[in-house]
C-alpha positions in Angstrom: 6.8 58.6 -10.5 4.6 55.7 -11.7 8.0 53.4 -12.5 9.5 54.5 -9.2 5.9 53.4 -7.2 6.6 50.0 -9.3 9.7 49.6 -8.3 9.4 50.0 -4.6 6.0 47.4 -4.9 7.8 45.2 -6.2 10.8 45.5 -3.5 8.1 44.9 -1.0 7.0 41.9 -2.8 10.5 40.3 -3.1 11.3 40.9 0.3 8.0 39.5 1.3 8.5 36.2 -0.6 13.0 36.3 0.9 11.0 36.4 4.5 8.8 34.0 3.8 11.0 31.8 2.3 13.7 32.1 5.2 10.5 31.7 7.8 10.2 28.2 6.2 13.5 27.3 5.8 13.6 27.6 9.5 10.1 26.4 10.7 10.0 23.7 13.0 9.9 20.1 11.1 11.4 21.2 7.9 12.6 18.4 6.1 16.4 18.7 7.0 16.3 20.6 10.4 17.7 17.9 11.9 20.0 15.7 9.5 19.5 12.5 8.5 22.9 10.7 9.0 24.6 7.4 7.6 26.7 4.7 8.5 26.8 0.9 9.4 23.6 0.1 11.9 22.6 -2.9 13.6 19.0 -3.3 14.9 19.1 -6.1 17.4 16.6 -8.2 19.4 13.3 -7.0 17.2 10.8 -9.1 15.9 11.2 -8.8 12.0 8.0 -8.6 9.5 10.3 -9.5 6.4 7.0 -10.1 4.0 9.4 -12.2 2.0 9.6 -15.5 4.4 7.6 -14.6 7.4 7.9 -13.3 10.6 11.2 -13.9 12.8 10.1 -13.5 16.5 13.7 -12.5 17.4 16.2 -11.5 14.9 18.9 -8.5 13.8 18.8 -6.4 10.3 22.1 -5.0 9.9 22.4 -2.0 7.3 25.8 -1.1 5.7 26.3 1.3 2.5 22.7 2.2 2.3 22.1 -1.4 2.0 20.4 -4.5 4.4 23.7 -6.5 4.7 22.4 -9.3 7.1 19.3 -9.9 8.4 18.1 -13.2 10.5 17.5 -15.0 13.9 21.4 -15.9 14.6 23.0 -12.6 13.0 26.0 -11.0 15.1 26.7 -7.0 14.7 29.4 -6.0 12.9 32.3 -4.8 15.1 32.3 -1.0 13.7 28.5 -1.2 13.8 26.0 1.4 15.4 23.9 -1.1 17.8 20.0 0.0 18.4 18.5 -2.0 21.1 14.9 -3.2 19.6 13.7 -5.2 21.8 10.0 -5.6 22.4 9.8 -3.7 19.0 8.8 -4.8 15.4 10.9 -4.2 11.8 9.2 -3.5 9.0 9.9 -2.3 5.2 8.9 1.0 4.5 5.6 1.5 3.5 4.9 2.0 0.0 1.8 4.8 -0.6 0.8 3.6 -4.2 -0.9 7.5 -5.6 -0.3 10.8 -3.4 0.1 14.2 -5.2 2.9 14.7 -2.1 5.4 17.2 -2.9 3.3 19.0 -5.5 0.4 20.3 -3.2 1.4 22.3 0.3 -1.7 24.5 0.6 -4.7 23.2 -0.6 -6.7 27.1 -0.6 -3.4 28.5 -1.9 -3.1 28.1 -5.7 0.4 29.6 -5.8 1.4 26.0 -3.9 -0.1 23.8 -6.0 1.3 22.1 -8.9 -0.3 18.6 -9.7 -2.6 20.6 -12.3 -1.5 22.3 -15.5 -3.7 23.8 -18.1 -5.2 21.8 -21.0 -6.2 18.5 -21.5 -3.3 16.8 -22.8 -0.1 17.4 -21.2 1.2 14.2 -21.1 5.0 15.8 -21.3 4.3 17.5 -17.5 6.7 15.9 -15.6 5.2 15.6 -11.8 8.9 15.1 -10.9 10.4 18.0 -11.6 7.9 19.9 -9.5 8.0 18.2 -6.3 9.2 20.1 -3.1 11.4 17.7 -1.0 11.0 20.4 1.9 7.6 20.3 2.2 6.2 19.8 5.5 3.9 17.3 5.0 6.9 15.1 4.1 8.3 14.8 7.9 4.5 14.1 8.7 4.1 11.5 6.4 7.3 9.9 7.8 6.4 9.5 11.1 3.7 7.0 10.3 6.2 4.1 8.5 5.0 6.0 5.3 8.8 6.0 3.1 7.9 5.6 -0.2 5.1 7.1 -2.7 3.8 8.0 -6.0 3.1 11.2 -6.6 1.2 12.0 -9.6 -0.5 14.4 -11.3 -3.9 15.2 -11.9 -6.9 16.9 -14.4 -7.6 16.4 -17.6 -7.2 13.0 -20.0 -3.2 12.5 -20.0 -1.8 14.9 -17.0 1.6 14.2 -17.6 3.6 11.4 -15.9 4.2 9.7 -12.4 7.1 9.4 -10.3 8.3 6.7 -7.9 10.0 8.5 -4.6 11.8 8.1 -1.1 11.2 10.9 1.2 14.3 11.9 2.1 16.5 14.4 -0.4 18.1 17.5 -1.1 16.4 17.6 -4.7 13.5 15.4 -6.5 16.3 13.9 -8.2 18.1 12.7 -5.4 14.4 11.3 -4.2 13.6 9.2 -7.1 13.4 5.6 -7.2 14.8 3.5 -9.7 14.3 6.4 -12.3 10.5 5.1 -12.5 8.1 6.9 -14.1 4.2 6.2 -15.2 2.5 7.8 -17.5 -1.4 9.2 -16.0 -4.3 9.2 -17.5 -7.7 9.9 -16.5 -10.6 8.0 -19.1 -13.6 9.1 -19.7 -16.1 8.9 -17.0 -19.8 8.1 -17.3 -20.4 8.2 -13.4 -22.5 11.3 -12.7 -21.7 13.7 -9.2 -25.0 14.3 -7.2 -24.7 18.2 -8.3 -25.0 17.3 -12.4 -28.5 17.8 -13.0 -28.0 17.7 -16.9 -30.4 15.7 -19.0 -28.9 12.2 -19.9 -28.7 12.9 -23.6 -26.9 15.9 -22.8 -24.3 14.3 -20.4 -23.7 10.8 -22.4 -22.8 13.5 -25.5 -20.1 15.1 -23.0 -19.1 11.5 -22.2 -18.8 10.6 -26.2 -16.5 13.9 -26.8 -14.1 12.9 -23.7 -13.5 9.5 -25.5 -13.4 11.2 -29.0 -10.1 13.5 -27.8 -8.5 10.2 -26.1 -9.0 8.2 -29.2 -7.9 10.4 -31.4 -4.8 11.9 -29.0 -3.9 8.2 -29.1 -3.9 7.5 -32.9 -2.0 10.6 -33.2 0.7 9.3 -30.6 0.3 5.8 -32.5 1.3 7.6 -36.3 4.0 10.0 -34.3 5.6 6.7 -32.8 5.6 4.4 -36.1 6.9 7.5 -37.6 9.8 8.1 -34.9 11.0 4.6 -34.5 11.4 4.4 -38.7 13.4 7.2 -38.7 15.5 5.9 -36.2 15.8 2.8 -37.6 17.6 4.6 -40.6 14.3 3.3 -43.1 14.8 6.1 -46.3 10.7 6.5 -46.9 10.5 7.9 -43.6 11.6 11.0 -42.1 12.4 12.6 -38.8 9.0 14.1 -37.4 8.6 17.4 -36.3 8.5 17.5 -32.4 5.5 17.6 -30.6 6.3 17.3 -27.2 3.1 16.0 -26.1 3.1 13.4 -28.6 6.9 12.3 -27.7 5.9 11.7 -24.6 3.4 9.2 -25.4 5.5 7.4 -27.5 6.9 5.3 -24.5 3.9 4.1 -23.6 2.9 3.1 -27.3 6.0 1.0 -27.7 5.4 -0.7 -24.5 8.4 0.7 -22.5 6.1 2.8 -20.1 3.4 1.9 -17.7 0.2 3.9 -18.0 -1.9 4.5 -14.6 -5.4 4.6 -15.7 -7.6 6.8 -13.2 -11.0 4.5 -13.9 -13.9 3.5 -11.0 -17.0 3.0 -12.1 -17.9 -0.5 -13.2 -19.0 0.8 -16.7 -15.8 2.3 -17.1 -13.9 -0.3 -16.2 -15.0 -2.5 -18.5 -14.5 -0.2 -21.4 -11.1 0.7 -19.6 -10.5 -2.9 -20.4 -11.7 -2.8 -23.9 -9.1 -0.1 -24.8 -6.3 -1.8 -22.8 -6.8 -4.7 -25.1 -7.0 -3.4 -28.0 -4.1 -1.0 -27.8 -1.6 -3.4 -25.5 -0.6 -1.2 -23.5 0.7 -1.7 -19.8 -1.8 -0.9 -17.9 -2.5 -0.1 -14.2 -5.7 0.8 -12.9 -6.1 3.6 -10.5 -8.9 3.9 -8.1 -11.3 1.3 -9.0 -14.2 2.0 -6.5 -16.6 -0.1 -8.3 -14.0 -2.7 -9.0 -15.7 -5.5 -6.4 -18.7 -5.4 -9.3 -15.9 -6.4 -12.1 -13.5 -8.1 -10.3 -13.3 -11.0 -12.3 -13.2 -9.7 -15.6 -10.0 -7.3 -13.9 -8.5 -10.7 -13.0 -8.7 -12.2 -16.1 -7.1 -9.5 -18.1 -4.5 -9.6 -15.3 -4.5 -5.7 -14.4 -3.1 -4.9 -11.7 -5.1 -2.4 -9.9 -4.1 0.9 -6.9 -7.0 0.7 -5.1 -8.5 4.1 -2.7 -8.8 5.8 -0.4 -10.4 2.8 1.4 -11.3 5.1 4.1 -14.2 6.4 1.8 -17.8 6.1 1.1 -19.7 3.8 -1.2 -19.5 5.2 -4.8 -23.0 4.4 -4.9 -26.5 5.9 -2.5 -27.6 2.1 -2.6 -24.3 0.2 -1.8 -23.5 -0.8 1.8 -21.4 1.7 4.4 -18.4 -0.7 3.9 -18.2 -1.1 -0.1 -15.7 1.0 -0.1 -13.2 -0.7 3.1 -14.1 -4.3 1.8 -13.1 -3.3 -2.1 -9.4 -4.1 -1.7 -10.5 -7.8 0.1 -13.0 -8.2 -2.7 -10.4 -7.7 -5.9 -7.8 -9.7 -4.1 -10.1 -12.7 -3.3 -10.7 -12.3 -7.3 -7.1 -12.9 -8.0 -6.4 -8.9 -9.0 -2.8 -8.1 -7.9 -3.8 -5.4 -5.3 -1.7 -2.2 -4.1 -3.3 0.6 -1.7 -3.2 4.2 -2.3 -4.4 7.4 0.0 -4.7 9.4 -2.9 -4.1 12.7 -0.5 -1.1 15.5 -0.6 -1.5 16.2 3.2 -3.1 13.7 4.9 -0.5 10.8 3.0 0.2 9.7 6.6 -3.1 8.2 7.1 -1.7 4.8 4.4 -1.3 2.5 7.1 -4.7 3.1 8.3 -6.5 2.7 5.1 -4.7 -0.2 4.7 -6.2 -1.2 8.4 -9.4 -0.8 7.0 -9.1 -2.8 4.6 -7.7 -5.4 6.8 -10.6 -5.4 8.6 -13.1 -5.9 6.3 -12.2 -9.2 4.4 -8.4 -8.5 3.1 -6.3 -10.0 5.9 -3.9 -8.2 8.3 -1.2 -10.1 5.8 -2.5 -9.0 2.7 -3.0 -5.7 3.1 0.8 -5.4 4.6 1.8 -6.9 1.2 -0.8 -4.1 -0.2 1.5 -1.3 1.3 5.2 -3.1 0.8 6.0 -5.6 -1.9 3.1 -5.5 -3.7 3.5 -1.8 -5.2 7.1 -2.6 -5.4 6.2 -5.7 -7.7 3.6 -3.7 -10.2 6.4 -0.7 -9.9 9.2 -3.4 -11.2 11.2 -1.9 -8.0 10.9 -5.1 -6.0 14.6 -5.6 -6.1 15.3 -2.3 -4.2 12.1 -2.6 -1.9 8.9 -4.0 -0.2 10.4 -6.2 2.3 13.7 -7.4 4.6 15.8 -9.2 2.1 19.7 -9.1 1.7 20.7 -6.8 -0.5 17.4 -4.3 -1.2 17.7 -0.6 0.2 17.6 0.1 3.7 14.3 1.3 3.7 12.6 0.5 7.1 11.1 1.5 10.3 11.3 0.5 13.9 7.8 0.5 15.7 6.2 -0.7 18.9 3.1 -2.3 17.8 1.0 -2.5 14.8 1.4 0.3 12.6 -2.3 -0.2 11.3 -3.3 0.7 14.7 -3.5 4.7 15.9 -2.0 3.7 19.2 1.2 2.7 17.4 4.4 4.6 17.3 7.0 4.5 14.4 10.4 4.8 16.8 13.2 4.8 14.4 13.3 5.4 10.4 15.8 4.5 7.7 15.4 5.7 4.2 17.8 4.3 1.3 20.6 3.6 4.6 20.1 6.8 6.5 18.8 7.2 10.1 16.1 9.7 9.6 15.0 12.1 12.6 11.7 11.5 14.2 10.3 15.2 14.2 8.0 17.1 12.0 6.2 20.2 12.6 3.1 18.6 14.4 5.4 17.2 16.9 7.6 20.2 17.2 4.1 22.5 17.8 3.0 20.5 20.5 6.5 20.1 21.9 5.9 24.1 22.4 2.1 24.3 23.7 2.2 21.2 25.8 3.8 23.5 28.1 3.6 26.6 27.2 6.2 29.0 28.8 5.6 31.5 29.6 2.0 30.2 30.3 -1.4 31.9 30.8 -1.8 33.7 34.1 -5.1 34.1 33.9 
């Protein structure tokens, strides 16, 4: 009697999760409700932000294979082209969100749909690739702002696990990775306080100490694993093969060199030990974050770290900083010399890059600057600038069509090309108020 009352629970259950499931699959806005198609495009009369060699008041991109084939004031469409009429309209690459957790988050109150977070500290082998959702729904949303291209990353404890570079457009993560980049992620040690920790300085500066004391010794562990690894490959008799540790294996890319590490660090303190350990272990480092990086920014320049600054759209890190510390931080690093890239750092609100970016704009970066911030700036620190960033000959066909500034609410995103395709302008915001805009049938009383 007891199995037979499990079994029929559990029926319930799976054919709870089959409805839900087939409810999604069929929600307004999913990621492949209406398909994206390809073929050989020509976008005519627009005025083309190319990042690469200016601004052309009045030119053509023409995309073949997936591929910008032509692009220029005096370029003619191909005879078997598809010819979009742009005028009054502005070209630009496809924005470039430089830290999201998009694709691993869909309900923030929901633990059952979030997986930027696994358990333990060091989990450095967590892959945030292989568990990103390419139908989530905040995908679509993020499109319709210019928004093509992110990291997503995950997050909690000192080494997550590792980074990965996609388009949003794809049947499976795999199909949305970028230039099979990955990152490893690391969070180091933080001294800055939250308003809520009322622990006695003695007691919080020990915490502090036994942070660093896992990282450093995590690290030497990787360190012995790699040296150990790379003998044995290189067929030396006094070593041998070392027994796996997965966590350990993973680490050994970033050891040799041969993998980036994003280092989650902001306040100034930490920065500048950031920088100590950078140094000392040559790694390749890229800072994440950085709120307090304005206070440092030199010493960031001289080591020559590139640094994903946000959200700018933020509040100062510190009670007795000014309101705008945190919009003017991006200006502040670049006027430095610190290669600068802007981040959201959101899994639902991803959409709101270009008007981080805005902000930053605004308050001392430049309107050009902190379009390089969002395009071919990432793309340089990501070693992807061959395949994106701006309008060149030759990169992806990664790019949208708007009518006006995209740092600007106001603006609308008209047309969307990811990797070649033509990607539908709907999402699920857009299909919702398609339906209560007029509602039918409507309210009688």
């Amino acid at each position: 009697m007891q199995l037979s009352t499990m079994n029929t629970k559990m029926t319930r259950i799976v054919l709870r999760a089959a409805a839900l499931l087939l409810l999604a699959a069929l929600a307004p806005g999913g990621l492949h409700a209406q398909m994206a198609t390809k073929g050989t495009f020509a976008l005519v009369g627009a005025r083309l932000e190319t990042i690469s060699h200016g601004m052309i008041p009045n030119g053509t991109v023409v995309i073949r294979d997936g591929k910008i084939v032509a692009v220029g004031p005096n370029v003619t469409p191909p005879g078997d082209a598809q010819v979009i009429d742009c005028a009054g309209m502005t070209i630009y690459p496809g924005f470039i969100d430089a830290g999201t957790e998009l694709g691993l988050v869909e309900v923030g109150s929901l633990p059952e749909t979030q997986d930027a977070d696994e358990m333990g500290e060091i989990t450095p082998q967590m892959q945030a690739l292989t568990a990103v959702n390419p139908n989530s729904v905040s995908i679509p949303v993020t499109r319709t702002s210019g928004v093509t291209t992110v990291i997503t990353a995950p997050t909690g404890g000192l080494f997550p696990g590792t980074a990965a570079l996609i388009n949003l457009l794809g049947y499976t993560p795999d199909q949305m990775l970028v230039g099979n980049y990955h990152a490893m992620v690391m969070n180091f040690p933080s001294s800055a306080r939250p308003w809520w920790d009322d622990r006695p300085d003695d007691e919080a500066e020990k915490s502090m100490k036994k942070a660093k004391d896992r990282m450093t010794d995590a690290w030497q562990r990787a360190v012995l694993y790699a040296r150990i690894d790379s003998g044995y490959r290189a067929g030396r008799s006094d070593d041998r093969v070392p027994e796996f540790q997965p966590e350990l294996a993973a680490l050994a890319p970033v050891v040799r060199g041969t993998m980036p590490i994003m280092i989650e660090v902001n306040a100034a303190r930490d920065i500048d030990s950031a920088l100590a350990w950078v140094k000392a272990n040559k790694v390749r480092a890229i800072f994440t974050g950085v709120a307090e990086g304005w206070r440092v920014a030199d010493r960031i320049a001289a080591a020559g770290v590139p640094c994903i600054v946000g959200p700018v759209i933020s509040m100062p890190s510190r009670s007795s900083d000014r309101y705008d510390k945190a919009y003017a931080n991006a200006g502040l690093l670049r006027k430095a010399g610190v290669q600068v890239a802007i981040r959201t750092n959101e899994s639902s609100n991803v959409r709101n890059l270009p008007y981080n970016a805005g902000f930053a704009a605004a308050y001392g970066m430049g309107r050009d600057e902190a379009l390089r911030a969002v395009t071919i700036v990432p793309a340089q620190i990501f070693g992807v600038d061959s395949l994106l960033g701006s309008l060149d000959v030759g990169k992806q066909a990664t790019l949208f069509v708007a009518d006006g500034d995209p740092f600007e609410p106001a603006t609308k995103v008209r047309d969307l090309f990811i990797d070649g395709y033509r990607v539908p302008m709907t999402n699920r915001h857009i299909e919702l108020y398609k339906e209560f805009i007029k509602r039918e049938p409507g309210l009688t009383k």
